[in-house]
ROTORLO-248925 format. One record per residue: residue in three letters; x, z, y of N, C-alpha, C in turn. Coordinates in pm, whole numbers, plus 32768, in hexadecimal, padded with zeros to 4 digits. Each point is the difference from the previous one (the first is absolute). Last residue first. Layout:
<recs>
ALAXZYXZYXZY/...
</recs>
This chain:
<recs>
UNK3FBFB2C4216B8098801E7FD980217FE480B3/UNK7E3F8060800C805B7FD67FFC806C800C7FCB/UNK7E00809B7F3280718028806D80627F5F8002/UNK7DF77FCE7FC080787FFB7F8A807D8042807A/UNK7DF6806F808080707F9B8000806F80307F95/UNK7E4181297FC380647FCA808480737FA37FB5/UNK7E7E80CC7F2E7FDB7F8C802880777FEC807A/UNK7FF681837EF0800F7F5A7F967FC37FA08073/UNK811581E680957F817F9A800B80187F727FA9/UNK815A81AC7FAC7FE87F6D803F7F647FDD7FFB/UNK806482237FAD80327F647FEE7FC67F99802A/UNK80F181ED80817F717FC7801E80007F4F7FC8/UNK8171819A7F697FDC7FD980787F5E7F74803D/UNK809C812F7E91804B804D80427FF17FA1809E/UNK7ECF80857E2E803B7F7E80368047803780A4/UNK7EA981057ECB80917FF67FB980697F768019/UNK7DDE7FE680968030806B7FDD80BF800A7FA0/UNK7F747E8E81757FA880177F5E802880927FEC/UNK7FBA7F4D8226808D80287F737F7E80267F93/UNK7F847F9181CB803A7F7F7FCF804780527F87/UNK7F2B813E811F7FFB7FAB801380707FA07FC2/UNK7FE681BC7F0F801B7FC080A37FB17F8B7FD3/UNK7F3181707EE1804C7F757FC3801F7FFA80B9/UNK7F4081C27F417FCB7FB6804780787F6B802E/UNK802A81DE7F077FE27F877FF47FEA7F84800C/UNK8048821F8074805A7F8F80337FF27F427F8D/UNK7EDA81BA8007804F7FE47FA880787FAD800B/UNK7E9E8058812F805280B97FDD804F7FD27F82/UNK7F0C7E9A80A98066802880888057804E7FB9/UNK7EAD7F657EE280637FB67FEA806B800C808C/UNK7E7280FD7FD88048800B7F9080357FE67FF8/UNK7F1D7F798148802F807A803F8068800E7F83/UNK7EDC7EAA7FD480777FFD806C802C802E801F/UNK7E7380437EFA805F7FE17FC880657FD8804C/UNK7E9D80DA80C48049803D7FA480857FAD7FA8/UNK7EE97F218133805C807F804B806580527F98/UNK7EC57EB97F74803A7FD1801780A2805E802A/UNK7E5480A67F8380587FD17F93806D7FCB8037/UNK7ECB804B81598037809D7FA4803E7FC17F90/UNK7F367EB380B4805680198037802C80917FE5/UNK7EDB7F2A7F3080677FCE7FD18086802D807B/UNK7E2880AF80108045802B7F9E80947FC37FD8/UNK7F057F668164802D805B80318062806C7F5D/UNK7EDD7E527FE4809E7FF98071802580788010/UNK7E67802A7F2680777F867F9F807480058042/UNK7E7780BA80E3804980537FB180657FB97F95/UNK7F1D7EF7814A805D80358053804080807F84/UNK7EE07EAF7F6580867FCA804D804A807D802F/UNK7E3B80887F7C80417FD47FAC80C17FCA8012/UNK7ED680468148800780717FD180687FE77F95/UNK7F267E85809B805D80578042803B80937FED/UNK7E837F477F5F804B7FA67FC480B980328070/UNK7E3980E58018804980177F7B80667F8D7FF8/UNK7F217F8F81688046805680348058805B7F91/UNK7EE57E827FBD80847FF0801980678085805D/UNK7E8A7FCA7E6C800A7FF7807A80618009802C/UNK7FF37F767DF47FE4807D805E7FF97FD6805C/UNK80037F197E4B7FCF7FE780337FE6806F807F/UNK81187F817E7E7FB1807B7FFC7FAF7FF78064/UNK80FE7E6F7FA27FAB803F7F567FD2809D803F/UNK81007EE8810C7F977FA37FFB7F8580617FBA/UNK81E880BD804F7F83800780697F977FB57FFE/UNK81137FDE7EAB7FD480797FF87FA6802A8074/UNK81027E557FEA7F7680167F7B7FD4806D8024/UNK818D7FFE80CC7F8C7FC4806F7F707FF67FAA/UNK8191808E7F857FE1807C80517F8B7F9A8018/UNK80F77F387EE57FBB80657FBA7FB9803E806D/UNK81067EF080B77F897FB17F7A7FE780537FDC/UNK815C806C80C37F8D7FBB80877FBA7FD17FD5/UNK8160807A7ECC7FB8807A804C7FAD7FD9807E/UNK80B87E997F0D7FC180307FA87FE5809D8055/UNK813F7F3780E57F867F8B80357F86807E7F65/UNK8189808D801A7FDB804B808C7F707F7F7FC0/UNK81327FD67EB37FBD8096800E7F928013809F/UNK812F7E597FED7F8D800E7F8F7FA3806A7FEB/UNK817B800B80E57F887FC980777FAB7FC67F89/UNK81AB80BD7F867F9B804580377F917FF38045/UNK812F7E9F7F3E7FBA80747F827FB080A18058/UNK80D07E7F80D37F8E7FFB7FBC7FEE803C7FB6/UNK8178809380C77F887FEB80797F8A7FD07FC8/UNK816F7FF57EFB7FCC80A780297FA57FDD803C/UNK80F47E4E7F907F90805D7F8E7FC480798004/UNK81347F5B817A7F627FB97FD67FC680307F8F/UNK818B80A580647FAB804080697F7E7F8C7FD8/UNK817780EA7EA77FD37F9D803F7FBE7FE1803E/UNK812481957FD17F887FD87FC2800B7F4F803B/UNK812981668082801D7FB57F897F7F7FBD7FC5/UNK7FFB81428186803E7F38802180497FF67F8C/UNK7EB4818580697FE27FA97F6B80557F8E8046/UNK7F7681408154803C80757F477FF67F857FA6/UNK7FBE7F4481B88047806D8000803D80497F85/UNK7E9F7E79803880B57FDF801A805380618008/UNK7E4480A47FCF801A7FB27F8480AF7FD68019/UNK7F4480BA815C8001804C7F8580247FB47F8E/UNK7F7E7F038170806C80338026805180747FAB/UNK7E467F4F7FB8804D7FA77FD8808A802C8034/UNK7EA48107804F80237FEE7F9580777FA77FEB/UNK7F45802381A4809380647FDB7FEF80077F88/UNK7F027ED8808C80417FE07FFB807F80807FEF/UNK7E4D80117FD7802D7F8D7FB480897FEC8026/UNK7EE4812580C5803280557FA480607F667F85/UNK7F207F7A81A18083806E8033804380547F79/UNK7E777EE47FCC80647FBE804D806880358017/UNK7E6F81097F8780507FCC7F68805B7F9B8054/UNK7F4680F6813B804480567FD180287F977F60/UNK7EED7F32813680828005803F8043805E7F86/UNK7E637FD17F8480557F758001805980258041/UNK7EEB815B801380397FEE7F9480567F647FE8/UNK7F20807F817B807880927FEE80327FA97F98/UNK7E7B7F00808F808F7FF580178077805B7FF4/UNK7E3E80597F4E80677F907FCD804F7FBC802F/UNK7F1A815B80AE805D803D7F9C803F7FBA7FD3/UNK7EEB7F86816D805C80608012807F80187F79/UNK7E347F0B7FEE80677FB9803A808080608014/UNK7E8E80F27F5980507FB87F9B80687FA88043/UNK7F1A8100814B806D804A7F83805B7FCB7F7B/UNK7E837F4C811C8062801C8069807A802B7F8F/UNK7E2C80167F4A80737F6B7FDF80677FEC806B/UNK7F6181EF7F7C7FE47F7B800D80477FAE8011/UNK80A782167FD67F9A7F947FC47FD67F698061/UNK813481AA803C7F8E7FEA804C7F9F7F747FE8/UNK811C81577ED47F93804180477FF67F8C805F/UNK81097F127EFD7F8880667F9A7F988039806A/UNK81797F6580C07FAA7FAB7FF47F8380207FB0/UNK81AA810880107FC37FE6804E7F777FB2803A/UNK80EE7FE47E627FC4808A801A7FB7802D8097/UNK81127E707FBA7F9C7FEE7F787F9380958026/UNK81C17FC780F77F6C7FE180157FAC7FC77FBD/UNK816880F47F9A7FCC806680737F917FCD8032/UNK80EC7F297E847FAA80567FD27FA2805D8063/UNK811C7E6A80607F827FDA7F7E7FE2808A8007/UNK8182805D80C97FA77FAF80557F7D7FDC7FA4/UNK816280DB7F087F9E807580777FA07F8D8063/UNK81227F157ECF7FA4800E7FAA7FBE808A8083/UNK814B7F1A80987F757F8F80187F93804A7F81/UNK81B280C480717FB8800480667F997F997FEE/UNK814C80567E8E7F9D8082802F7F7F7FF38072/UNK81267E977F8F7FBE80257FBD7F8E80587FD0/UNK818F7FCD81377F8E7F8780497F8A801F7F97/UNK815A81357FBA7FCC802D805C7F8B7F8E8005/UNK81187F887EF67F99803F7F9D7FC6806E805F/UNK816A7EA6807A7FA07FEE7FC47F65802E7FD5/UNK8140807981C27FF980107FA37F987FC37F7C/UNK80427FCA82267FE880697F9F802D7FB77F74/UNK80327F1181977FF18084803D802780787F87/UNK7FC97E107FA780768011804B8025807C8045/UNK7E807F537F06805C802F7FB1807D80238059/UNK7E947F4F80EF800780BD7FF780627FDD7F7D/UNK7FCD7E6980A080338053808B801D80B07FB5/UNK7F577EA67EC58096800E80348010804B8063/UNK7E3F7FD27FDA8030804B7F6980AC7FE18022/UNK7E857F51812E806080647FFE804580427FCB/UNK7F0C7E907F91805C7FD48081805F80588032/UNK7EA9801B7E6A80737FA7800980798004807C/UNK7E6880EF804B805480517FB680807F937FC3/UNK7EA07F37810F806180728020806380317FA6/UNK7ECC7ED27F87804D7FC68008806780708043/UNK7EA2809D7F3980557FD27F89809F7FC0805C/UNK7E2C80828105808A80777FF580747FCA7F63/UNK7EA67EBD8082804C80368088805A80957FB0/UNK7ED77F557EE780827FA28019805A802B806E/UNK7E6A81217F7B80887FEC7FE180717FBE7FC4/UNK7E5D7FD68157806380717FCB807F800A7FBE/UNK7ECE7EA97FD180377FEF8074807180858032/UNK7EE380437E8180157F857FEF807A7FDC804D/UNK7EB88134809A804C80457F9480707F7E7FBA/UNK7EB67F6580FA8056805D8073805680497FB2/UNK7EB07F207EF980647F8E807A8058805F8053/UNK7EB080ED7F4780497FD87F88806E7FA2805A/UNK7EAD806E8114804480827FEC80897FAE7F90/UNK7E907ECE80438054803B8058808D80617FF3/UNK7EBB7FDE7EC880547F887FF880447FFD8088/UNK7EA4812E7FE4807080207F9080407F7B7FF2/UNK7E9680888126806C7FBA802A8073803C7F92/UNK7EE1816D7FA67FD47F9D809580807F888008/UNK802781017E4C7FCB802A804E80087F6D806F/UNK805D7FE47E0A7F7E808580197FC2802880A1/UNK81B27EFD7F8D7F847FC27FCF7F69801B8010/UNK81CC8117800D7FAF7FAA80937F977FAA7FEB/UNK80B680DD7E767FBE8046804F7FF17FB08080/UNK80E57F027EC87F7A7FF77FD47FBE80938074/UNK819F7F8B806B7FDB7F977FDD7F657FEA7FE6/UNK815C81837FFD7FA07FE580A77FB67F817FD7/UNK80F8806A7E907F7C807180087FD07FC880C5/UNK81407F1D7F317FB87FA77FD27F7580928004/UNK81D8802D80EB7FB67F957FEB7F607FDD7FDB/UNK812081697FAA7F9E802980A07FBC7F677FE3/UNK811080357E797FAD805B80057F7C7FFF80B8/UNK81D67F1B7FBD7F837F9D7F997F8480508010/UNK815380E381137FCC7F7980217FA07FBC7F9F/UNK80C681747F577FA8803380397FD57F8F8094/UNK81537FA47EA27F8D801D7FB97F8A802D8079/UNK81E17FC5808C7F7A7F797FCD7FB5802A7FDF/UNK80F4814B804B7FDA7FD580757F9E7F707FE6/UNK80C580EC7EC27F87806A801C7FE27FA9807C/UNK814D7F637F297FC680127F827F68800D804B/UNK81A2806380E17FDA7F78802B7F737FC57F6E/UNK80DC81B37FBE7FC48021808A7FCE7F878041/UNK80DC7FF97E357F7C804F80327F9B7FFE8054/UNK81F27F5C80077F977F9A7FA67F5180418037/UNK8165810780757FEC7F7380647FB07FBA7FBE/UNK80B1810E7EED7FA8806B805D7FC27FC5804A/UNK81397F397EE97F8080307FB77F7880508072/UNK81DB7FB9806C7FAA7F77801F7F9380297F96/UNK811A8178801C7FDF7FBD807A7F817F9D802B/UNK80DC80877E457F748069800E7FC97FAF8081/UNK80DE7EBB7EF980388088804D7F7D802E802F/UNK80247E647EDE7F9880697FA9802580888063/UNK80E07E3B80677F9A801A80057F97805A7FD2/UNK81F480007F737FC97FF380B17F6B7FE58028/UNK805680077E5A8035807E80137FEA7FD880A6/UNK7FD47E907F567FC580447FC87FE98097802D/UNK81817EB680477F678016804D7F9D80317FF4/UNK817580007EEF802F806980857F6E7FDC8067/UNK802F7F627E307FF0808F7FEC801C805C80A7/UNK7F657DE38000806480537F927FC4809A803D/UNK7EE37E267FEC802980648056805D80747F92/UNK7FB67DC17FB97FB1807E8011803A807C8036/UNK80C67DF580897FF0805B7F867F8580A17FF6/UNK803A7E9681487FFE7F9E7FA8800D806B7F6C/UNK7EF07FDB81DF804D80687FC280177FC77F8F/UNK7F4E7EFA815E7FF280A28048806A802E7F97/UNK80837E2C80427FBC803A7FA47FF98083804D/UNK7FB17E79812F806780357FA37FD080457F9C/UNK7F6E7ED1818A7FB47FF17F4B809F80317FAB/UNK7F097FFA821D80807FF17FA07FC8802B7F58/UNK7EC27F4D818C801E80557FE880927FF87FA5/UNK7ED97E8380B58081802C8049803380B57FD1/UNK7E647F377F7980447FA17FBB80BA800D8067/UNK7E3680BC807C8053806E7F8B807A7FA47FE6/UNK7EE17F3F812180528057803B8057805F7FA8/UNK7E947EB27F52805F7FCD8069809E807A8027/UNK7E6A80AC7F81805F7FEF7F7780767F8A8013/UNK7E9C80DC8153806D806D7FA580627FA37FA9/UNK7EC67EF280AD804C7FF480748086808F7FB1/UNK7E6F7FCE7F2780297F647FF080517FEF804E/UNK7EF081748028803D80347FC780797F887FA7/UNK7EB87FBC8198806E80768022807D80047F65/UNK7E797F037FB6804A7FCA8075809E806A8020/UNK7E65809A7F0A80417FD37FC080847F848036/UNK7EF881148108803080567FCA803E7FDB7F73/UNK7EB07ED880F0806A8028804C8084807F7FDE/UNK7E7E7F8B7EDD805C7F888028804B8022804F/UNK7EDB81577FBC80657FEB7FC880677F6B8000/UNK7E9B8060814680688049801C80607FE87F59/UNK7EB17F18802580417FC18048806A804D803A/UNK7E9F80A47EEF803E7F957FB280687FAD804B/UNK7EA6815880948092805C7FE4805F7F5E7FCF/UNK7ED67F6981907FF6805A7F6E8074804E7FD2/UNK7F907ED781C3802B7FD07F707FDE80347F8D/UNK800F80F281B27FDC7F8C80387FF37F967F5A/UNK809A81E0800D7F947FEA805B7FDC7F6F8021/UNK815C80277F0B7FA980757FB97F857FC78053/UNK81697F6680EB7FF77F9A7F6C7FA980647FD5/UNK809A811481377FD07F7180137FBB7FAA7F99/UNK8128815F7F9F7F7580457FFA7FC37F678067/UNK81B87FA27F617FA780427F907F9A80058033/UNK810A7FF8813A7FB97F607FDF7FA7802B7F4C/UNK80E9818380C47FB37FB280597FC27F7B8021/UNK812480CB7ED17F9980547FD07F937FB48052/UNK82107FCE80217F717FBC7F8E7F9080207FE4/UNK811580EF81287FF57F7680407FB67FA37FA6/UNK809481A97F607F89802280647FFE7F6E8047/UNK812080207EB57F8A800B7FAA7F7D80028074/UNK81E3801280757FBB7F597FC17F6080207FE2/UNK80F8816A80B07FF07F92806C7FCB7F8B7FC7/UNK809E81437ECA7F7D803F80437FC67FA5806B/UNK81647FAD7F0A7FD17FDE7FAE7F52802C8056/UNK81CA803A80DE7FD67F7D7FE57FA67FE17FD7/UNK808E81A77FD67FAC7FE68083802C7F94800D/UNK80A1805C7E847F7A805B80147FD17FEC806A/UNK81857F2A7F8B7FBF7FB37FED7F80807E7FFF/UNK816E809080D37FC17F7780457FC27FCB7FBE/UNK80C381867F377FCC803F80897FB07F708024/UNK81357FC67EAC7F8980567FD07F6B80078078/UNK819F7F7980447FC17F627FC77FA780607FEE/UNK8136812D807E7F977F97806A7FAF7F92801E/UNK80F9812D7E5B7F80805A806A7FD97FA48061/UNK81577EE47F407F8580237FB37FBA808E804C/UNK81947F9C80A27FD17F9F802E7F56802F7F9C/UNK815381157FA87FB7803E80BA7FAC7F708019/UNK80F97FF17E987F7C80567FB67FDD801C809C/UNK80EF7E147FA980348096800F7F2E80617FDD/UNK802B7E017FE3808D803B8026800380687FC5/UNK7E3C7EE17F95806180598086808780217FBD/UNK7E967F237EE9800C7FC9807680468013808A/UNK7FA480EC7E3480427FA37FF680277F89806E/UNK7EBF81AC7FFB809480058000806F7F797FC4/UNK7DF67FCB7FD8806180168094808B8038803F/UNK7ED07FAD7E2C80857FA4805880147FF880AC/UNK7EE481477ECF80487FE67FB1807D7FC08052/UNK7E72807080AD802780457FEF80AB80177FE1/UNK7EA67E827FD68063803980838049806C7FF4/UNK7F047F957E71804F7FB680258098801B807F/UNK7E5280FF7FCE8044806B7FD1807D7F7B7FDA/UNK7E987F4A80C6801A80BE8045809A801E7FD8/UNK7EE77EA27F1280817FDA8090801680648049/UNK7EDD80597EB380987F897FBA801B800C8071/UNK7E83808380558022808A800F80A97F9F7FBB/UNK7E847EDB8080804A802C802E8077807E801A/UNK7F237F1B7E7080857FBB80558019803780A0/UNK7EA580D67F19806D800D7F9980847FDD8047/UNK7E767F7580E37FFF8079800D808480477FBE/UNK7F1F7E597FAA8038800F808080448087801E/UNK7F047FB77E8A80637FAC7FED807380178083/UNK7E2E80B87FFB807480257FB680717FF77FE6/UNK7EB77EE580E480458087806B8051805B7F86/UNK7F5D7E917F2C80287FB5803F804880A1805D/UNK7EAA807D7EE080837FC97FCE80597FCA8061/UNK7E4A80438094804880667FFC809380207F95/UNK7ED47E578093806580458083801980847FDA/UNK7EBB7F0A7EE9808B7FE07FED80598039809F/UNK7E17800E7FD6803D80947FD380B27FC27FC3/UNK7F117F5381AE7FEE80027F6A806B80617FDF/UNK80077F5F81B67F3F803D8020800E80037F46/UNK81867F4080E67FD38049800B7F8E804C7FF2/UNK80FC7E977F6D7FDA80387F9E7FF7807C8030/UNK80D67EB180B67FC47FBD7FA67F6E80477FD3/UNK819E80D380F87FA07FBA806B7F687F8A7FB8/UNK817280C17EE57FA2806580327FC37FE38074/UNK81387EDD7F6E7F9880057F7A7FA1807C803C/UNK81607FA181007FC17F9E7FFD7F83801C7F8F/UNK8135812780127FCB804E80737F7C7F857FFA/UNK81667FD87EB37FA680817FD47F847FF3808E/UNK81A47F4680177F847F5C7FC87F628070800D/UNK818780C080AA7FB27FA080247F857FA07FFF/UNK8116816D7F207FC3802080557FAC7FB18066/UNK81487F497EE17FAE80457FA77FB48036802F/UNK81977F9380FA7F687FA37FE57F9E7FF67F9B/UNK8141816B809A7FB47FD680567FA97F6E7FE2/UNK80CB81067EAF7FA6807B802B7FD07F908095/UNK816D7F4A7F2B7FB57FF57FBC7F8080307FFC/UNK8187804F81147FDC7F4980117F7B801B7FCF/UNK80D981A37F8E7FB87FED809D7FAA7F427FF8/UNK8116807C7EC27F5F80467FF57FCE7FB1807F/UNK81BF7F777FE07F947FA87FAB7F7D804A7FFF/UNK8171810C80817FC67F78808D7F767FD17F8E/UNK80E981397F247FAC802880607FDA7FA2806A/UNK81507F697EAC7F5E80427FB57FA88034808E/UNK81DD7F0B7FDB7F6E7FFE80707F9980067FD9/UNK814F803C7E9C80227FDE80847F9B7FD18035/UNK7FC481827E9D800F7FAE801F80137F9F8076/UNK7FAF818E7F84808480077FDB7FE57F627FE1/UNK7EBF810A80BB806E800D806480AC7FEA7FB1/UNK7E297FB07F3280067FBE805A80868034804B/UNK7F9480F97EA780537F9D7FC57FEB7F63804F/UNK7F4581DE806E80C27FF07FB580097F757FED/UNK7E36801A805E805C8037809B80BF7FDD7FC9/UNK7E6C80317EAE800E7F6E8009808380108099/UNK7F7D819C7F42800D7FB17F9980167F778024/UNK7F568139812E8062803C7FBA80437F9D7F98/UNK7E7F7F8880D480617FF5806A803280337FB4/UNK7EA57FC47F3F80337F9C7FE580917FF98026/UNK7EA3814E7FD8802F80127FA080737F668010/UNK7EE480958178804080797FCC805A80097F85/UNK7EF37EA480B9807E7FFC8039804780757FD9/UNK7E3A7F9C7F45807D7FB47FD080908013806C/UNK7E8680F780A1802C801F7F6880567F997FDA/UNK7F60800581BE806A80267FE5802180307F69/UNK7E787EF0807B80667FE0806C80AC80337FE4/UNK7E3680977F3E80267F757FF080877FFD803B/UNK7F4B816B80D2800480117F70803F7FA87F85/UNK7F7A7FCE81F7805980427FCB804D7FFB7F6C/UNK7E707F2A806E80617FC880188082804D7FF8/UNK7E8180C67FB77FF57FC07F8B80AA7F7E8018/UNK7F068128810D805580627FAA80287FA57FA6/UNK7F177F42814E80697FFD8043808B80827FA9/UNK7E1A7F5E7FAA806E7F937FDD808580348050/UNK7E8781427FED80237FB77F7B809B7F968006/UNK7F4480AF81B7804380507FC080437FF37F75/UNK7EC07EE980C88078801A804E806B804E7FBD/UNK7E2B7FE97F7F805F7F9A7FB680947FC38055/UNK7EDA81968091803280017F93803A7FA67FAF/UNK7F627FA281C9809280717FE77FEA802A7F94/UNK7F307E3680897FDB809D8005807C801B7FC7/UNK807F7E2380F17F92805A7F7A801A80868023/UNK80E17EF981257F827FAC7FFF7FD580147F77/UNK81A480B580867F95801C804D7FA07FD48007/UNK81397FBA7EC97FF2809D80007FBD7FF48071/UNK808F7E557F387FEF80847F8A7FED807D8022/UNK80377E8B81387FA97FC57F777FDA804F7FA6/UNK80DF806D81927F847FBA80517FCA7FFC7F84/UNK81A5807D7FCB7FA88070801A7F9A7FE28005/UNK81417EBF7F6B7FCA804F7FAD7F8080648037/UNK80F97ECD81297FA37FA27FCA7FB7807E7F89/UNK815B808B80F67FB37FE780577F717FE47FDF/UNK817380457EFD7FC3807B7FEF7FB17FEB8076/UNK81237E817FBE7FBC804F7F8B7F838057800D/UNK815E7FAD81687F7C7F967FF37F8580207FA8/UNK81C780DD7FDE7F7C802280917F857FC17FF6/UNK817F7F787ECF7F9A80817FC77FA98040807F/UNK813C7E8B80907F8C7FF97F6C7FAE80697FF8/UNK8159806481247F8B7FA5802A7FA27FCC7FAA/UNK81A080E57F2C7F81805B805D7FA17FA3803C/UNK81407F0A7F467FB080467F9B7F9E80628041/
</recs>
């Protein structure tokens, strides 16, 4: 699926954002947003419950999101240069945020234990970063030599191979009954509310750098250059922070790893402010991809922490719905006000830094109150309960 969507956005940039003036750049690219995530905003809550209660509801998206994506990509190699390719990227776009928040869903169904999931977690992020950057490179070939129309074929190829491959996913039920009065309550703890927030702020201000270096490099010398490096950026630090995100949970503390990637986004968001240019943007947007990689995952370690009565696939998509919709809003907003990118940093870096005074603050409350949930125990449970995904004990 990542190699797909590389390709994608190979064939999109060349067609829809660097080869027209930057105001109808700007138009279609608020406009895709916009499109893009309104029906998901109202569909995922409502249609999500009642895919994870069915048996191999979440495989079947996936199956369904990859050759649907397919045909979608064929018809847009059809129908590059007409105004029918902006439905068609709509279309695309929806299904790809479905399978975001799908995965999300059934990857705890594929592991053992909750130490095995942080490392399914950990390998398919820098799996996903290695695919996308190896597809990119016949992508931009095929571009240069063929057209964009030969990059989506090829990116519809890729995504005809996803659904092959989905077809080995397990097709259990994520969640066969709705959520009782103890997950609930476990998910509404001040704790993971806080974690929510703070991983809330870290996407958002990726969607946000994103799409403001995007159109400001545009403006300057070798702005497609520069943009590519930002791009390249921060895959390279996405895949890091995947790689290293187990090593440091193993040092510190959840909501320390938490603390420490929102001061990183913010020391150099601010930093970068005073020394401006497109050196700076490459700079920041790798701070910030490593720091949402690293902040991703001691969420999720939060989550398994104050909530192992919850159900971990329906949690996990139900929060990666919120995070993907806060990387949509942040990013319209950097399309729609249109600032320099050194205001655009500025911006990032006072967002991170406020959440981290909140953050601080609220972790401190729940120290001086002795609150704060052990590792593996529900609140009023005397000893730490059974992982749902470990083996049936031996009589």
């Amino acid at each position: 699926m990542m190699g797909g969507d590389a390709a994608m956005i190979v064939a999109l940039a060349d067609s829809l954002f660097f080869d027209i003036d930057l105001d109808a750049a700007r138009t279609r690219v608020m406009l895709f947003l916009a499109l893009s995530f309104a029906p998901f905003l109202f569909v995922a809550p409502l249609i999500g419950p009642l895919i994870d209660r069915m048996p191999g509801g979440r495989r079947m998206i996936i199956q369904g999101v990859a050759i649907i994506r397919s045909g979608l990509l064929v018809l847009m190699a059809q129908y590059i240069d007409s105004l029918a390719l902006f439905p068609l990227v709509f279309a695309s776009l929806v299904l790809q945020k479905t399978y975001t928040v799908s995965k999300s869903a059934i990857v705890p169904s594929t592991v053992r234990t909750e130490e095995d999931l942080i490392e399914a977690n950990s390998k398919l992020g820098l799996i996903a970063g290695l695919t996308g950057a190896v597809a990119v490179v016949p992508a931009g070939i095929l571009l240069a030599i063929l057209g964009p129309s030969s990059t989506m074929v090829y990116s519809a190829i890729i995504f005809a191979a996803a659904f092959v491959s989905a077809r080995r996913l397990p097709s259990d039920v994520v969640a066969s009954e709705g959520p009782d009065s103890v997950e609930d309550e476990q998910l509404h703890s001040r704790s993971l509310q806080a974690g929510a927030t703070a991983m809330t702020v870290l996407r958002a201000n990726v969607g946000f750098m994103f799409f403001n270096l995007a159109f400001w490099l545009r403006s300057q010398d070798q702005g497609a250059l520069w943009f590519a490096a930002v791009v390249g950026a921060s895959s390279l630090a996405t895949m890091a922070g995947n790689a290293l995100a187990p090593v440091v949970r193993g040092r510190m503390g959840e909501e320390n790893m938490l603390t420490a990637a929102l001061v990183l986004s913010a020391g150099t968001a601010l930093g970068m402010a005073l020394l401006g240019g497109p050196v700076g943007a490459v700079v920041l947007a790798a701070a910030l991809n490593f720091a949402a990689a690293i902040g991703r995952l001691s969420f999720e370690s939060i989550v398994q922490r104050d909530a192992p009565g919850a159900n971990q696939g329906r949690a996990f998509a139900r929060f990666e719905t919120r995070f993907q919709l806060a990387w949509a809003l942040a990013a319209f907003i950097a399309v729609a006000i249109q600032v320099p990118g050194e205001v655009g940093f500025l911006i990032v870096g006072v967002a991170a830094a406020g959440t981290v005074l909140d953050l601080v603050v609220g972790f401190g409350r729940l120290r001086r109150a002795g609150r704060r949930p052990r590792r593996g125990r529900a609140r009023g449970q005397e000893h730490p309960p059974r992982s749902p995904w470990a083996p049936p004990r031996r009589r």
